[in-house]
Structures are given as C-alpha cells and as structure tokens.
DOPA-319455 format. One record per residue (C-alpha): x, y, z; residue in three letters. Coordinates in steps of 0.02 Angstrom, whole numbers, padded with zeros to 5 digits, always signed. Layout:
<nodes>
XYZALA
...
</nodes>
This chain:
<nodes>
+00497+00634-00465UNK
+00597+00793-00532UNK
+00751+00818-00494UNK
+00770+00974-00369UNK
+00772+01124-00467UNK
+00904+01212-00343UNK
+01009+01037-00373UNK
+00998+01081-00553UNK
+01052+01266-00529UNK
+01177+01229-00438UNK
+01264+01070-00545UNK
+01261+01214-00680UNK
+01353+01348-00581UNK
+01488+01176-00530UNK
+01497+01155-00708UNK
+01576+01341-00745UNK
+01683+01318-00583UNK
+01750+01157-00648UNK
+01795+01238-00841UNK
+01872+01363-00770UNK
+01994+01252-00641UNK
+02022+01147-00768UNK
+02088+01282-00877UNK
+02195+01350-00720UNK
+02269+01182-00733UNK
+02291+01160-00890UNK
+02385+01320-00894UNK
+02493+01248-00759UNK
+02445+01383-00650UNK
+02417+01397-00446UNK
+02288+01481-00373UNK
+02408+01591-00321UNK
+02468+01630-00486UNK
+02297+01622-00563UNK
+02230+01783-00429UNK
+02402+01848-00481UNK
+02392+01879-00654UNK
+02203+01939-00622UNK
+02251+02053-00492UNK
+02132+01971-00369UNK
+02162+01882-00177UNK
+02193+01711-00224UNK
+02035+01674-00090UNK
+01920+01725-00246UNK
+01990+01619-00344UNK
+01953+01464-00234UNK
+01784+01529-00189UNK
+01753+01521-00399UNK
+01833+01368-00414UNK
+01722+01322-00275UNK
+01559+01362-00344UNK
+01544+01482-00186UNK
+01541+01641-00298UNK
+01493+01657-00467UNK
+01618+01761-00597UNK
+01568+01903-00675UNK
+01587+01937-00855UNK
+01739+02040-00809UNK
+01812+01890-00715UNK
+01782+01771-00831UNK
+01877+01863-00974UNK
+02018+01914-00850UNK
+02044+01718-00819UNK
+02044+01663-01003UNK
+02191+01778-01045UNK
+02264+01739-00883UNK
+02277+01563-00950UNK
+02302+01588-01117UNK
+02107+01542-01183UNK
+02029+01697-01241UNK
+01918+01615-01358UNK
+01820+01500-01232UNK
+01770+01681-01147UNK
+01638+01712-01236UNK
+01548+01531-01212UNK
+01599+01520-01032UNK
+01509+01675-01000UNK
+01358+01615-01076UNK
+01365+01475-00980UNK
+01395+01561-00804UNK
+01234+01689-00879UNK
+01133+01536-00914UNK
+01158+01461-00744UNK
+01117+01607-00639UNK
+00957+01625-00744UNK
+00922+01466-00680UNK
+00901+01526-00496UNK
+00823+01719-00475UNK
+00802+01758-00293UNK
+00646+01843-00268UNK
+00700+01977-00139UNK
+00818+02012-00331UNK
+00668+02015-00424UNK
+00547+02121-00320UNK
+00702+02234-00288UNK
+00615+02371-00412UNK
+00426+02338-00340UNK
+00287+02196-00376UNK
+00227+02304-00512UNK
+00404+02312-00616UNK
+00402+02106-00572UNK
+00207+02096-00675UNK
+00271+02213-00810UNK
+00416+02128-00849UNK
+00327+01949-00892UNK
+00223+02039-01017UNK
+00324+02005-01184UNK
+00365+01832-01113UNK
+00182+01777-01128UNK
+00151+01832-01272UNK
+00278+01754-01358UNK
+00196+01557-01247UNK
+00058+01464-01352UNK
+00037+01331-01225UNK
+00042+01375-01037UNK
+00030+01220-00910UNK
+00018+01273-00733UNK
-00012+01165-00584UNK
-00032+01259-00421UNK
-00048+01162-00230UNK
-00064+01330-00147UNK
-00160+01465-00262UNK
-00244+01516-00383UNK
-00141+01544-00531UNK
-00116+01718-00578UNK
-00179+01711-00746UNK
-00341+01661-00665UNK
-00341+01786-00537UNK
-00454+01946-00489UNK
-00393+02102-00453UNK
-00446+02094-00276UNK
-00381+01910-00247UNK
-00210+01976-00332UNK
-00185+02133-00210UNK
-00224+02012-00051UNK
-00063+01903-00125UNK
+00054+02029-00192UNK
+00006+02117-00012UNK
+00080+01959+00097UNK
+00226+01925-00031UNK
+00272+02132-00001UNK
+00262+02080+00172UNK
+00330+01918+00190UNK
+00491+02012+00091UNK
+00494+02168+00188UNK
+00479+02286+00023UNK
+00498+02447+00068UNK
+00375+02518-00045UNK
+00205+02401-00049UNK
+00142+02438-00226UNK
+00043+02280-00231UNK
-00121+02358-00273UNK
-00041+02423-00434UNK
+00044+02260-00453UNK
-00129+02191-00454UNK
-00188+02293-00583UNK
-00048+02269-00674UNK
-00066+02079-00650UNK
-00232+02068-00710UNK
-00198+02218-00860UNK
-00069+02029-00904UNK
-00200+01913-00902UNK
-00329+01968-00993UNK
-00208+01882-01134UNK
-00336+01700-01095UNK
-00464+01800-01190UNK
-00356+01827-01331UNK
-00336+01703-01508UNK
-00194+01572-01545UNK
-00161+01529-01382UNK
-00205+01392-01234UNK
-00232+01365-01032UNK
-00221+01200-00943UNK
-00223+01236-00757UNK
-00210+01116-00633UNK
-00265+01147-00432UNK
-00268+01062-00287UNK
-00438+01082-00224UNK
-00376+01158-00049UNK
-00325+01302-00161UNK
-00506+01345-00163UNK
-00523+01338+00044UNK
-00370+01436+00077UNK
-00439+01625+00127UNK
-00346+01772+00037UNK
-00424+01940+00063UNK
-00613+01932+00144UNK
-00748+01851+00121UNK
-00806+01955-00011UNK
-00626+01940-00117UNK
-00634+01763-00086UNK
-00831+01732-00162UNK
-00774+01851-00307UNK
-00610+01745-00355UNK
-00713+01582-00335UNK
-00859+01652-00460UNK
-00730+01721-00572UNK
-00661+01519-00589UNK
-00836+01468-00650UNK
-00832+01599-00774UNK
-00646+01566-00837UNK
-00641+01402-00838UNK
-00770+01396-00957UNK
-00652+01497-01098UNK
-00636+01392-01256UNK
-00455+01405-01215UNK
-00463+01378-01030UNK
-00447+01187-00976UNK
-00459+01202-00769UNK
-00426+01034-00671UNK
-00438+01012-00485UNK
-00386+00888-00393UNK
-00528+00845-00284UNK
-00415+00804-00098UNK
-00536+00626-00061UNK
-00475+00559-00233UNK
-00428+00373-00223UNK
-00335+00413-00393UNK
-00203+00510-00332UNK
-00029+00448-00385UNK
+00082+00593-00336UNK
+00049+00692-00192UNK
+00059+00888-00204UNK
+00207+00980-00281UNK
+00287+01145-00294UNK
+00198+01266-00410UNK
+00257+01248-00559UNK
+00249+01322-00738UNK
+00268+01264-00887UNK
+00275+01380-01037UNK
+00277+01287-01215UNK
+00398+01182-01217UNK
+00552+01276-01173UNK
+00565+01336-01006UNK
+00477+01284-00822UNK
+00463+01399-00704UNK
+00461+01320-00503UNK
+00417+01431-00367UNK
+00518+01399-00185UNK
+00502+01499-00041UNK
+00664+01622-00065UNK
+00662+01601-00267UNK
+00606+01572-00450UNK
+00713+01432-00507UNK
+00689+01429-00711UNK
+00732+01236-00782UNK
+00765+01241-00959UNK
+00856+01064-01012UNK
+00774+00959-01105UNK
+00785+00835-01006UNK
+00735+00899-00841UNK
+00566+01011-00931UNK
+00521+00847-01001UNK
+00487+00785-00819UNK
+00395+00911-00773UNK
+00276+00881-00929UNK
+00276+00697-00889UNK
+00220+00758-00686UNK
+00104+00862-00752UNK
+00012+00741-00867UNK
+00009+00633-00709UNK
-00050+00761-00603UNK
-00185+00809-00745UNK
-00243+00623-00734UNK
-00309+00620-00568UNK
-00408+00816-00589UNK
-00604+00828-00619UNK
-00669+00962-00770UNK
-00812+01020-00809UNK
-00975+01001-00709UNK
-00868+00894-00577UNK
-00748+01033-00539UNK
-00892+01175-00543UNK
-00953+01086-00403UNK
-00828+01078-00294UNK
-00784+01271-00333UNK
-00976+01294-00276UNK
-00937+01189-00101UNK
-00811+01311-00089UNK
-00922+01460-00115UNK
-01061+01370+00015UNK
-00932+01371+00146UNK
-00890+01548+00157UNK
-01049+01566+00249UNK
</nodes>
C-alpha cells in the first residue's frame, strides 16, 4: 500500500523545519534571539520550527545570516519549494479559474511519453468529451465556491489538451473501475456520448483502456485514490481539498508497482467494450 501522499508532504516540510532548528542550535541561538536578529515575534519562529508555517524565501535567507550559514540558503530554499510542490491545494489552483488550471498542464504533457492513470471515480480527462468535461468542471466550480464558473471554457480547453492521444511518440494506459461507467455526469445524452466516445478511444494504437469489471474474483487491491502517473518522474494523487504531487523515487515506484497490480485484475479489448455497452443499455 502507498504511503499517504499528505504523510509524505508533510515529512518533507518537517525536514526544512528540522535544518533550520538545527542550525538555530548550532548557532547557539534561542528562539528568542533567532526572531531577534530576523526582526520577527519569536512565535514565528516556533511555528517554523514547528512545521506549522512554511518560510518564505525571504525567511529562509534572513535565518541563514542570522546564524551565520548563508551558503545552505540557497539549497534550503529549494528544499522548502520542493516540499510545498508536493501538496497544491486546489481552492490555490483554481484561484485564477478552471480554464487557467487546463492551460497550465499543457507544456507538462507534452514533455510525458508514458501516461498511467487509474481512476475509481471518473473518467480520466484525457478521455473525456466536451460535454462530460463541463458537467465535472461545473460540480468542482461548485463544490469550491469559484466565483466565476468558467467550466464550459475549461471544457473546451480540456479537450483543446487532449487531443495530444491522437498525436505520435507517445502512450495511454488507463485504468477504471467499472462503476466509473455507472456514475451519471451531465444527462442522459452527455452520459451515452462519453460512453461511445470510450469505444472509439480506446481503440487508439496508443490507447490501452482497462476496467476493472466490480464481480471480479481477481481483485487484489480494492479501489484507490486517482492517481497519475506521468513517465517516470512525478505522480500526481487527487484528495478531496488537494493535488498532492509524489516525486521520490521511492514512493513513485509504489505507485507503478499498484498500478501494475491494479492493471492485472482489468479486462481489454472485446471484454471491456462490453461492459462499456451494459453501461450504455442501462441508460434506458
């Protein structure tokens, strides 16, 4: 099982909290002394310290001169970037509209070769229609309280994105649950037009589409958190309030090893055309 990604996020924010106590220390300063000499209350400090707050840039270089170690500031800042990377809240992300949020993925998946993407709860958005997109982006503007809902232009923008699973050099393995296909978003209409757009796509020469069919007797993890995984350098996990993005070695490697599990117990091909069909048959 993973370790939680939020765990990880935050054992990497503890980890520029504890370099920089440990160079108050070795400074043989108080945390007093240490807010002192950066002209700060000495409650910021111990919220730092603490892991409560995370330094700024600013901070950070005002604490290595306070103790006498300007030339760890540049690597300790690196560090405290890389660890807020690791967890984006989305109500942060969405701050400049859905649309900005689409836009700014764009140069990101063009530089991936191999995207793996299991999803419990949806279909994946490079699989999406524009129609199935806007009735997502619509409850996520909600769901957030935006206050501008650009999600139709988000879903045009989405889609604008995807159209990269038609282009050379690169491939698709995406994983579903098969409730995915059950679970209504938009009408009837959007919901028959997104399941006949998965026949269609996941017959791309560099499409592989998996589902895993809910009455296997194969299954040997039960459902997970969306999850991305994009080449072999970065995994993207969807929570509720956030985008968490894992990229140690270690910890991406797990994800590939769930996946590949996960991938094990899916039906392809004819198998999972079927059950997309099922689905179709039941919208009445």
């Amino acid at each position: 099982m993973p370790v939680s990604p939020s765990s990880s996020a935050q054992t990497a924010r503890e980890a520029v909290a504890r370099r920089l106590r440990e160079l108050r220390k070795e400074a043989g300063l108080t945390i007093v002394e240490l807010a002192s000499a950066c002209s700060w209350h000495y409650s910021k400090t111990s919220r730092i310290e603490n892991a409560v707050t995370g330094p700024t840039a600013k901070d950070i270089r005002r604490w290595c001169a306070a103790t006498h170690a300007e030339d760890q500031a540049q690597d300790i800042i690196v560090q405290s970037l890389n660890a807020e990377l690791m967890y984006r809240e989305w109500r942060g992300q969405v701050r400049n509209g859905l649309k900005h949020l689409q836009d700014s993925r764009v140069q990101f998946y063009r530089d991936t070769e191999l995207f793996r993407i299991y999803s419990s709860t949806l279909v994946p958005g490079l699989l999406q229609t524009e129609g199935y997109a806007a009735a997502v982006l619509s409850i996520a503007a909600h769901a957030d309280n935006l206050p501008i809902d650009d999600s139709a232009e988000a879903a045009r923008a989405r889609v604008a994105r995807s159209r990269i699973i038609h282009e050379a050099g690169r491939r698709f393995v995406l994983l579903i649950e098969e409730a995915v296909l059950h679970y209504r978003l938009g009408d009837g209409d959007t919901m028959a037009a997104q399941l006949g757009y998965l026949l269609t796509a996941g017959a791309l020469p560099a499409v592989s589409l998996g589902i895993i069919p809910a009455a296997t007797s194969r299954r040997t993890r039960w459902p997970e958190e969306t999850f991305h995984v994009y080449d072999e350098k970065l995994v993207a996990v969807e929570l509720v309030s956030a985008q968490v993005n894992v990229t140690q070695p270690s910890e991406i490697e797990q994800y590939v090893k769930a996946f590949e599990q996960l991938r094990s117990m899916a039906v392809y091909g004819a198998q999972a055309r079927a059950l997309i069909v099922k689905a179709i048959d039941a919208l009445g």
